[in-house]
C-alpha positions in Angstrom: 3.9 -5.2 -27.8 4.9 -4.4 -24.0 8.4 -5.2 -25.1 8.3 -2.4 -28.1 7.3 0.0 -25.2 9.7 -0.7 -22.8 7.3 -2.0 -20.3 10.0 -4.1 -18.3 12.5 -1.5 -17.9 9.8 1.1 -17.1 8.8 -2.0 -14.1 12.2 -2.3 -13.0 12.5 1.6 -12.6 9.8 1.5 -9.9 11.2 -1.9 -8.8 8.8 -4.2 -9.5 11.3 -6.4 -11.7 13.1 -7.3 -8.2 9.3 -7.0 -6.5 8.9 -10.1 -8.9 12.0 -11.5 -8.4 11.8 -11.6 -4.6 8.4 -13.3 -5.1 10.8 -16.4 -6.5 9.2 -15.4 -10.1 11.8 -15.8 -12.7 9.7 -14.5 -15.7 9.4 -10.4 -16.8 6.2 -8.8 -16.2 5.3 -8.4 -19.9 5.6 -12.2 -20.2 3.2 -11.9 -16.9 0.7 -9.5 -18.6 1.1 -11.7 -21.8 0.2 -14.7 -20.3 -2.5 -12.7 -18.3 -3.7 -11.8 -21.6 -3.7 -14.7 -23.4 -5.5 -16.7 -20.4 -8.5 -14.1 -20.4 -9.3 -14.2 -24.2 -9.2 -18.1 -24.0 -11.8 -17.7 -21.4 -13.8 -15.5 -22.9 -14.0 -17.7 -26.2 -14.8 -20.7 -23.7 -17.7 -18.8 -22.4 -19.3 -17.7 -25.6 -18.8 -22.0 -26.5 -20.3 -22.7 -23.3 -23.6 -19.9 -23.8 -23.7 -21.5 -27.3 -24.9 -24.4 -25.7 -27.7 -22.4 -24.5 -27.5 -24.5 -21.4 -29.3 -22.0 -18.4 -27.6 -23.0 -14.9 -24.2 -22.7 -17.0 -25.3 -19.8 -18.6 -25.9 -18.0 -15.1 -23.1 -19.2 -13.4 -21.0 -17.6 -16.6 -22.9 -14.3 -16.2 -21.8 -14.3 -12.4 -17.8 -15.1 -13.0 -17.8 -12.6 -16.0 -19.6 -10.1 -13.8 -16.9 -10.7 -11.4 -14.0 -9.8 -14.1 -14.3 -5.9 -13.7 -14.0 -6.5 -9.9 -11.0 -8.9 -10.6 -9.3 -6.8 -12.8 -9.6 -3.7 -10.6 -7.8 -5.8 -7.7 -5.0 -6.8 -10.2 -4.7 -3.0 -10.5 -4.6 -1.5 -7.2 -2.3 -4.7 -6.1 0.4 -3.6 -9.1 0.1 0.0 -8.8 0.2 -0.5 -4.7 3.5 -2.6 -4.9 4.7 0.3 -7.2 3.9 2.7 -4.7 5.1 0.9 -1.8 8.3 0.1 -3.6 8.8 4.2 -4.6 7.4 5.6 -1.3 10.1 3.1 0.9 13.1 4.2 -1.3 12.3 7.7 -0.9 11.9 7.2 2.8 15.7 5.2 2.1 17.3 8.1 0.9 15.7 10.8 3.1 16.5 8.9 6.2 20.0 8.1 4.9 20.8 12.1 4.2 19.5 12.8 7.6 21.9 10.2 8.8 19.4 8.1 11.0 20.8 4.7 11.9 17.9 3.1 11.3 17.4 4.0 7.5 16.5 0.5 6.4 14.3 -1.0 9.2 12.0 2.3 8.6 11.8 2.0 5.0 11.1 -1.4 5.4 8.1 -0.1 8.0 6.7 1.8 5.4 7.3 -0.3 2.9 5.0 -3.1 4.6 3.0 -0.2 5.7 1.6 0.8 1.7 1.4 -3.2 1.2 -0.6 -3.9 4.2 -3.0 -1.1 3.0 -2.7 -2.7 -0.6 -4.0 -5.6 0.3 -6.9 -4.4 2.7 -7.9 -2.5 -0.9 -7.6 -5.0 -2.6 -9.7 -7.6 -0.3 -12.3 -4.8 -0.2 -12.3 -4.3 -3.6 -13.1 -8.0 -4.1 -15.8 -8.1 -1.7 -13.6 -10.5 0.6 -15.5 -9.8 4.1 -15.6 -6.6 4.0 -16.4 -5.7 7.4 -13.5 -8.2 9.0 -10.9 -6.4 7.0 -12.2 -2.9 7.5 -12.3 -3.5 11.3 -9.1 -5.6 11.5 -7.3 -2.8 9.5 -8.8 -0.5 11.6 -7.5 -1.9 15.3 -4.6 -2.6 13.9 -4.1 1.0 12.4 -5.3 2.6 16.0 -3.1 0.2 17.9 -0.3 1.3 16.1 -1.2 5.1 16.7 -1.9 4.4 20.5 2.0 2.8 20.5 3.2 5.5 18.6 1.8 8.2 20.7 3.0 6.4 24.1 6.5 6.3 22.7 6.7 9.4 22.2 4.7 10.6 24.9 7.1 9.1 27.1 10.4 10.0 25.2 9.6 13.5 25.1 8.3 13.6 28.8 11.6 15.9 29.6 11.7 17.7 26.6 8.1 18.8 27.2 8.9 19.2 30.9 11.3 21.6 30.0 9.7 23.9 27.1 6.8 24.3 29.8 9.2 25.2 32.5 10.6 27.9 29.8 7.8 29.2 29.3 6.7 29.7 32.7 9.9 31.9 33.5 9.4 34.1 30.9 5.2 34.2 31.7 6.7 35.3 35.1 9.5 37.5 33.9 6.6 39.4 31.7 4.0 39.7 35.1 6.9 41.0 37.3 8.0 43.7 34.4 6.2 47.2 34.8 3.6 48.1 31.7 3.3 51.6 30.8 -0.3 53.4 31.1 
C-alpha cells in the first residue's frame, strides 16, 4: 500500500532513504513501516490471547504496555518527522551558505543538522517519560553553554567593529553639539 503511494520516493525526497542508509539499514522505509505494522497487530492478537486467559497480574501488566503504545507511537513520530526536518532544515542551510560563499558550508549544516536531532531526541525522551527532569536540565546547560560560547565569540570578534561604530557615532554626536540650532 506505501509502495502504490509512493512513500519511498516521497522519504528519499526529504532524505530519509540515505538517513536510513547511513544508519547501515539496507531495507526501504515502507518495508520498515510494513514490518512495524505487521509486529503491532501480532501483538495486539497476543494480548487479547493472553486477557483470554483472564489471568489478572498478566492482565495488568498488558493494560500498562498497551497504555504505553500511544506514548510509543508518538516518539516513533516526532523521531521520523525530526530526522525529516533535521535533514530539510541542514540542506537549506547547505545551499544558503554555499550561495553566500562561506567556506564553511558543510561543517555548519552539519551543526545544525545535529542541532534539530539533538532536540529530536530530548522530545522524544520527554515524550517517553525517560527522566524527564535529567534531559530537560541537561538540554538546558547544554543549550545555555552553547549561547554563552556563542555570545563570547562574537563579543570578542566584533570588539573593533563595535569600537568603531561607537567612535562614529560620537563624532557625529559632537559634530551635531558644536553646530548652531536656529531659535
Amino acid at each position: 500500500l506505501l509502495r502504490a503511494f509512493r512513500f519511498d520516493a516521497l522519504c528519499e525526497r526529504f532524505g530519509l532513504g540515505s538517513s536510513l542508509a547511513k544508519t547501515g539499514t539496507n531495507q526501504s522505509p515502507s518495508h520498515l513501516i510494513g514490518r512495524l505494522s505487521f509486529w503491532l497487530v501480532f501483538l495486539l492478537f497476543a494480548f487479547m490471547g493472553i486477557d483470554a486467559l483472564d489471568l489478572t497480574a498478566t492482565t495488568n501488566m498488558m493494560s500498562d504496555i498497551i497504555g504505553f503504545f500511544p506514548q510509543m507511537l508518538a516518539a516513533v513520530l516526532l523521531l521520523f518527522f525530526g530526522m525529516l526536518l533535521a535533514n530539510f532544515i541542514a540542506e537549506a542551510a547547505l545551499i544558503a551558505t554555499v550561495n553566500a560563499q562561506i567556506q564553511e558550508a558543510r561543517i555548519i549544516a552539519s551543526f545544525i543538522r545535529w542541532g534539530v536531532l539533538i532536540f529530536t531526541a530530548a522530545m522524544v525522551l520527554t515524550q517517553l517519560g525517560i527522566a524527564k527532569e535529567i534531559v530537560v536540565a541537561a538540554f538546558s546547560i547544554i543549550f545555555g553553554g552553547v549561547m554563552l560560547a556563542l555570545a563570547i565569540a562574537v563579543g570578542l570578534g566584533g570588539q573593533t567593529m563595535v569600537k568603531d561604530v561607537l567612535e562614529q557615532r560620537l563624532r557625529r554626536r559632537k559634530v551635531e553639539q558644536d553646530e548652531m540650532s536656529h531659535i
